[in-house]
N, C-alpha and C positions, 0 to 999 in steps of 0.2 A: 607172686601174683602176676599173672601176663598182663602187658599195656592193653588196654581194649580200647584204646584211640589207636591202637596201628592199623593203618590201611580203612581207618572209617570216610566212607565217603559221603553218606548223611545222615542224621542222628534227631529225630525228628521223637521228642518227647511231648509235646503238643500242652504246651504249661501255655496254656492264655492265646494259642496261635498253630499255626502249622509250618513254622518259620523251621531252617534247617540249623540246629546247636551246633556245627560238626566248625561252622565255619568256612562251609565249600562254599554254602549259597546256592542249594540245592533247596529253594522253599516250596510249598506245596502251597497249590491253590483250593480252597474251599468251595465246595459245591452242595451248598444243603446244609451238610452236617452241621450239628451244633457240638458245642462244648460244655461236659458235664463233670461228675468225680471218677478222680481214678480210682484204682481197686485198694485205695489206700482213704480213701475219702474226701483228698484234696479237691478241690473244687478249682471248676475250669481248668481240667487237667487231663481230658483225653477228649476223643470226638464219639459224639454220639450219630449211628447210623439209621434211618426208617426204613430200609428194608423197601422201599421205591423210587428215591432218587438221587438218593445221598450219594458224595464219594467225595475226593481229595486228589488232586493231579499233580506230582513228586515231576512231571515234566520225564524227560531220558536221562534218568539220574543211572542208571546199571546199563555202564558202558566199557563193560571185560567182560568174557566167555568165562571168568573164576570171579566166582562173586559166593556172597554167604548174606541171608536178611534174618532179621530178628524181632518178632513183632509180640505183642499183647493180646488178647479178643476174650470177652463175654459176650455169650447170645443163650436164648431158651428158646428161640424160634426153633421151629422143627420144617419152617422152608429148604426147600432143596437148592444144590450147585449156587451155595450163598459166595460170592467173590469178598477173601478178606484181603488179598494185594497179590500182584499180577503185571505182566505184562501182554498176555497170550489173548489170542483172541479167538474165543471159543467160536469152532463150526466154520473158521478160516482153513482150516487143515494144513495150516504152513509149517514149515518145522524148525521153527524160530521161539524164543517164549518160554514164561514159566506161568504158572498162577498156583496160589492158594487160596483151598475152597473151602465152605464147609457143606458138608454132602445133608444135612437136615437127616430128621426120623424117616423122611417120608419115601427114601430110598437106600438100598445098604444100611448101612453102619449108623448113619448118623454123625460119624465125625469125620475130621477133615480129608483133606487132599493136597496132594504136592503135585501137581504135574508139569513134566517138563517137556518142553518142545509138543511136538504132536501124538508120539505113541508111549511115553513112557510116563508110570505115575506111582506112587508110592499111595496106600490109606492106613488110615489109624482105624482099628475096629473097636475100640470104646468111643460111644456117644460123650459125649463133650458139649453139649448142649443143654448145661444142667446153671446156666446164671452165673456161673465161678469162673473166674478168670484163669488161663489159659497161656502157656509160653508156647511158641513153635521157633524153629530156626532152623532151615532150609540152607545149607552147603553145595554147590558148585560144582567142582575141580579134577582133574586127574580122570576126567574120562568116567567119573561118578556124580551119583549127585546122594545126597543124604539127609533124613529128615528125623527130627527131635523133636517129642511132646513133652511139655514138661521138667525139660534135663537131662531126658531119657531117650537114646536112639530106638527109634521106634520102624526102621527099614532104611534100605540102603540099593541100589540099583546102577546099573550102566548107561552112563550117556552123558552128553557135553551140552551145555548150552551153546545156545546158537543167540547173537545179536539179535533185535531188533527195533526198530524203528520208532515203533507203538511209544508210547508214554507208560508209565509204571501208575499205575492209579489203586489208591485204598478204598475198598469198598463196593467196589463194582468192576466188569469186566469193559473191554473196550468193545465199541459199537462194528457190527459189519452190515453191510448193506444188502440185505435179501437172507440174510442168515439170522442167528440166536445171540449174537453178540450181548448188550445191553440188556435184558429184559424186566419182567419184574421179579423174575425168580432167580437173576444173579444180581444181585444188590444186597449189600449185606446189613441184615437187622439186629444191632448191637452194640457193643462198644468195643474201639480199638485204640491201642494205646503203645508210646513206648518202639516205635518200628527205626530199627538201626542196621544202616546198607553198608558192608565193607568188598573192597576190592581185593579178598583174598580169603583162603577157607579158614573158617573156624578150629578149632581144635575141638575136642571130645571136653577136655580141661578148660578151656575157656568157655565154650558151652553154658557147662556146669557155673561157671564162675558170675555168667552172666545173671542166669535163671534167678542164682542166692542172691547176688546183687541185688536185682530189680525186684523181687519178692519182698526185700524190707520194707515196711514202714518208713517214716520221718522220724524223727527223734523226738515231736511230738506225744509221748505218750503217758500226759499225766492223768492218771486216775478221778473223776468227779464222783462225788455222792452229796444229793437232797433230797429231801424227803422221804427220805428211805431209798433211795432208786441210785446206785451204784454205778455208775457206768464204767469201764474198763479198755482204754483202747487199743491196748497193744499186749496181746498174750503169742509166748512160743513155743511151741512145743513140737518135737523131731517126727517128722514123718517116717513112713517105710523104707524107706533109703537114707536116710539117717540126714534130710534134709531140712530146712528150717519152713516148720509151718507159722505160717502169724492168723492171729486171731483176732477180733475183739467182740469184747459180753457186755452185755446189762442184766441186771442181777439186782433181787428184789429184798430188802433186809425186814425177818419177822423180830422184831423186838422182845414178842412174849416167849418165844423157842429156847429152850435151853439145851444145846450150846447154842450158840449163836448161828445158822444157818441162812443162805443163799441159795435161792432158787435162778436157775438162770433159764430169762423167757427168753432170749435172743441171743445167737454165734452167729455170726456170719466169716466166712473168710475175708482178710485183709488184703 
C-alpha cells in the first residue's frame, strides 16, 4: 500500500470545520457554506454549496508547477460552468491556473471539466449530475496533466501548469473586474467533500487506492429492525471493475408471506 501522506500538502476532510488534517495549516475560510452528511451519512461532515454565493478560500495553498488534488462532489443541478475547485480565473485569458467545473445538462455533456491554464482542457462525456457522489483527481506533471472519474482515467493531454497568485477556492471561481469571473452560473450547487492537495503526481495505483479508500463507510454498520422496518447500513457489493460498491436498504418485513420476504423501498448509494 503507498503512504498517501507523501507530499500531502492539505488534507481538508471537512468533519465539523474546513480546518487543514494534513498539519501544514493550510485552513480554509468559509463563506456561506454550511455543513451537512457526507456520502456516508455522517453528519457535519462535508460542506453544503447554494449554487449563489457559497464557497471556501484554501488561501495559496498549490505552490509547485507538479501538483495532484482529490476531491468529492454531489450535485442534480443541471446549471452550467458550476466551479467545484480552482484557481483560474475564468475570461482573464492568462495562462496561469487550473479549475474544475461541472459543465450542467444545459450545455455539452453535462459533466465535468479539467482545465488547465488557458487553452487546454480535458471533459467527461457522462452526465454526472445524477445526486451520487462522485471522485475526480486532477494530476500535474511531466509536461502532462491527467484526469480521473471515479478511479478511472478518463483523458490525458499536454501542458504544465503555470503558478499563480489567485487563491484556490471550493465552489466558486475567482472574481475579475469587467469579465465573468464570479457569477451566478459559476458557483457550485451541491455538496463537496473530502478535497486532498499533494506536491507531486499521483500514481495510476494510488489513484485507485484512494477512490477504495474514501468510498468506505465507518465501521458503523449495525443493522436496526422495528416494527417490521428493517433498516440496513452498510451493504457491498463489486462493481464493473471489480471495485467495492457500498450501499445501504430499508426493507419492509411481511410476517403473513411464506417464506419470509423483504421488499426493499429504498437504496441509495453510500
Amino acid at each position: 500500500m503507498a503512504d498517501l501522506s507523501d507530499g500531502l500538502v492539505a488534507y481538508y476532510p471537512f468533519d465539523g470545520n474546513a480546518q487543514d488534517a494534513s498539519g501544514n495549516g493550510n485552513h480554509g475560510t468559509v463563506n456561506g457554506a454550511t455543513l451537512t452528511e457526507d456520502r456516508f451519512g455522517n453528519p457535519e461532515s462535508a460542506y453544503s454549496f447554494n449554487g449563489i454565493n457559497n464557497y471556501i478560500d484554501l488561501g495559496n495553498v498549490i505552490a509547485t508547477n507538479v501538483f495532484s488534488f482529490s476531491v468529492w462532489f454531489t450535485t442534480n443541478s443541471s446549471k452550467r460552468n458550476q466551479t467545484i475547485l480552482g484557481n483560474y480565473r475564468p475570461c482573464s485569458y492568462v495562462d496561469t491556473g487550473f479549475i474544475l467545473i461541472n459543465y450542467g445538462r444545459e450545455i455539452e455533456s453535462g459533466g465535468p471539466r479539467l482545465q488547465l491554464n488557458k487553452n487546454a482542457a480535458l471533459d467527461y462525456s457522462e452526465d454526472i449530475a445524477d445526486n451520487r457522489w462522485h471522485h475526480v483527481v486532477g494530476v500535474f506533471g511531466n509536461n502532462s496533466f491527467y484526469f480521473y472519474v471515479d478511479g478511472i482515467l478518463r483523458g490525458s493531454e499536454t501542458g504544465s501548469y503555470n503558478q499563480t497568485s489567485i487563491n484556490t477556492k471550493v465552489g466558486a471561481a475567482d472574481a475579475i473586474s469587467g469579465g465573468c469571473g464570479v457569477t451566478g452560473e459559476s458557483y457550485f450547487n451541491g455538496k463537496i467533500d473530502d478535497i486532498r492537495i499533494y506536491n507531486r503526481v499521483l500514481s495510476k495505483s494510488e489513484i485507485q487506492q484512494l477512490y477504495k479508500m474514501d468510498n468506505k463507510p465507518s465501521d458503523n454498520c449495525w443493522a436496526t429492525y422495528e416494527n417490521g422496518n428493517l433498516h440496513i447500513p452498510c451493504l457491498k457489493v463489486k462493481g464493473p471493475f471489480d471495485e467495492d460498491l457500498h450501499y445501504e436498504a430499508d426493507m419492509q418485513y411481511e410476517p403473513l408471506s411464506e417464506p419470509m420476504t423483504f421488499q426493499v423501498t429504498g437504496v441509495k448509494p453510500k
